[in-house]
C-alpha positions as CSV (number, residue, x, y, z in Angstrom):
1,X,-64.3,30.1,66.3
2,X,-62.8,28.9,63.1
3,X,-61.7,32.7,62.5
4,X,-59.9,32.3,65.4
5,X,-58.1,29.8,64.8
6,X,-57.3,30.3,61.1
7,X,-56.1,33.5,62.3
8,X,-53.4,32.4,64.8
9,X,-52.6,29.4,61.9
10,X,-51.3,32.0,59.5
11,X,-50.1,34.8,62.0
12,X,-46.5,35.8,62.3
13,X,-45.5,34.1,65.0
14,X,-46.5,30.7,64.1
15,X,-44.6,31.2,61.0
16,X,-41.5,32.5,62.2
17,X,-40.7,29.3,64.2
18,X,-40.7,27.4,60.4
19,X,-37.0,25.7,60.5
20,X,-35.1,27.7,57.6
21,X,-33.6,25.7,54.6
22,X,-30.4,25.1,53.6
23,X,-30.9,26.3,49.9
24,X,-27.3,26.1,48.3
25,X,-27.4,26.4,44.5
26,X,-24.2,26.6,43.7
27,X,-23.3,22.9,42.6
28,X,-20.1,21.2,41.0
29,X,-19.8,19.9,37.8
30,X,-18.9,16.5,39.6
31,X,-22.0,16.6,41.8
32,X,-24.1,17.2,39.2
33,X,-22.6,14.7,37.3
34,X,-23.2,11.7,39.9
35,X,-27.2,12.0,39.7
36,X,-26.9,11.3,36.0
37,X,-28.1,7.9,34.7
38,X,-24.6,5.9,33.2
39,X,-25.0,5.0,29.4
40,X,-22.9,2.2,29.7
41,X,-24.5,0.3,32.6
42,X,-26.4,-2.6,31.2
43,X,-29.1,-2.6,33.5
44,X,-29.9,1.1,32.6
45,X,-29.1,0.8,28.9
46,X,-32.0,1.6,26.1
47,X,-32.4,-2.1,24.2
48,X,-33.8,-0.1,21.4
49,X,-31.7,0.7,18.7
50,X,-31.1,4.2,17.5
51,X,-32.7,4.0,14.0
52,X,-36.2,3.5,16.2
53,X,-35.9,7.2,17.9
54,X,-35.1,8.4,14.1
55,X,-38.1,6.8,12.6
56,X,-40.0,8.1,15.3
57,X,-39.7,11.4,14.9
58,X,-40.1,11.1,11.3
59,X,-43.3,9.7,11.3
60,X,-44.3,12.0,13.5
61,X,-43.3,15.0,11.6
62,X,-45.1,13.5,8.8
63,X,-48.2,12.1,9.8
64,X,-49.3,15.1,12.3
65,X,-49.3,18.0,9.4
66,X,-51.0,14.7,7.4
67,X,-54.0,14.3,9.4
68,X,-54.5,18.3,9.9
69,X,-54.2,18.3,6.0
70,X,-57.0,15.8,5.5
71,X,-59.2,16.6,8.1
72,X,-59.1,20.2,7.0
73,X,-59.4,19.1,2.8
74,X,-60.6,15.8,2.8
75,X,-62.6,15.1,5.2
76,X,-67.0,15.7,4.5
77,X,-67.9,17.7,7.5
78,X,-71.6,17.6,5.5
79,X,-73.2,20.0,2.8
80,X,-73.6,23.0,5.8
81,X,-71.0,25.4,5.6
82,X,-68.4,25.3,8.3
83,X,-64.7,27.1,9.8
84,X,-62.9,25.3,7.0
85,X,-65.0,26.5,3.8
86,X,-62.5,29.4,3.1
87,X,-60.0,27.6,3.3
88,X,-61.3,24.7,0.5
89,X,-62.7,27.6,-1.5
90,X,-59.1,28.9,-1.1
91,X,-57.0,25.9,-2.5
92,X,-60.4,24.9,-5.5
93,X,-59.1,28.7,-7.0
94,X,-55.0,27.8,-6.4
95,X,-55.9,23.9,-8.5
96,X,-57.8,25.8,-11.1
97,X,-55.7,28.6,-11.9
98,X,-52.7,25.5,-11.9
99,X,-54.4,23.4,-14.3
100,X,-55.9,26.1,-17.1
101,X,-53.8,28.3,-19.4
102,X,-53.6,31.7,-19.3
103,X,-54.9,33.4,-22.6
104,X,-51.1,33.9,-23.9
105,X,-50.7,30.6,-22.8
106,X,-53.4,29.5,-25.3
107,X,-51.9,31.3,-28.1
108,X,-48.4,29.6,-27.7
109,X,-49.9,26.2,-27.7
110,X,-52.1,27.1,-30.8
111,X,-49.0,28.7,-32.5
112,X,-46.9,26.1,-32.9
113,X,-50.1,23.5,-34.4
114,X,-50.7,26.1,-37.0
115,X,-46.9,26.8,-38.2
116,X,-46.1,22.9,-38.3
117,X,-49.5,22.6,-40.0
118,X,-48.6,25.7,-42.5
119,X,-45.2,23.8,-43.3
120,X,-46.2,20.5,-43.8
């Protein structure tokens, strides 16, 4: 029964009698410019200043890549190793090999004792 009439729901002919649409695209620059909200309408003006939209965005742009920084370095996800190891293990080698000399590195910093030593 409900075959039935599921069938004769969706058949052609039922279908066919749908009213068509006037679908016109093709607007003017004028038309499309009447649906548009007037800036200079107090009732429909923003009482924020612009600076606020600024600051916004800034502090947005800022503290998103923030809190992804700290809760992927910072943060203790406990002593079991999880997705974000590598990456500490990663950035431990970059500090290190930032904060310690290089071998020649050593021997510039110890040349320069030893001659003001020599001439003194």
């Amino acid at each position: 029964m409900f075959r039935r009439n599921l069938g004769r729901l969706l058949s052609r002919q039922s279908l066919s009698h749908a009213p068509k649409q006037n679908r016109n695209f093709s607007a003017t620059v004028s038309q499309l410019n009447t649906n548009r909200v007037d800036r200079d309408d107090p009732e429909t003006k923003d009482f924020r200043p612009s600076w606020v939209y600024q600051t916004s965005r800034l502090v947005s742009y800022l503290l998103i890549p923030g809190t992804a920084l700290y809760f992927i370095l910072i943060y203790d996800h406990g002593d079991h190793e999880h997705v974000f190891q590598p990456i500490r293990r990663w950035v431990a080698r970059q500090k290190a090999s930032f904060f310690t000399l290089s071998p020649e590195e050593e021997k510039l910093m110890k040349s320069p004792q030893s001659a003001s030593k020599s001439s003194s």
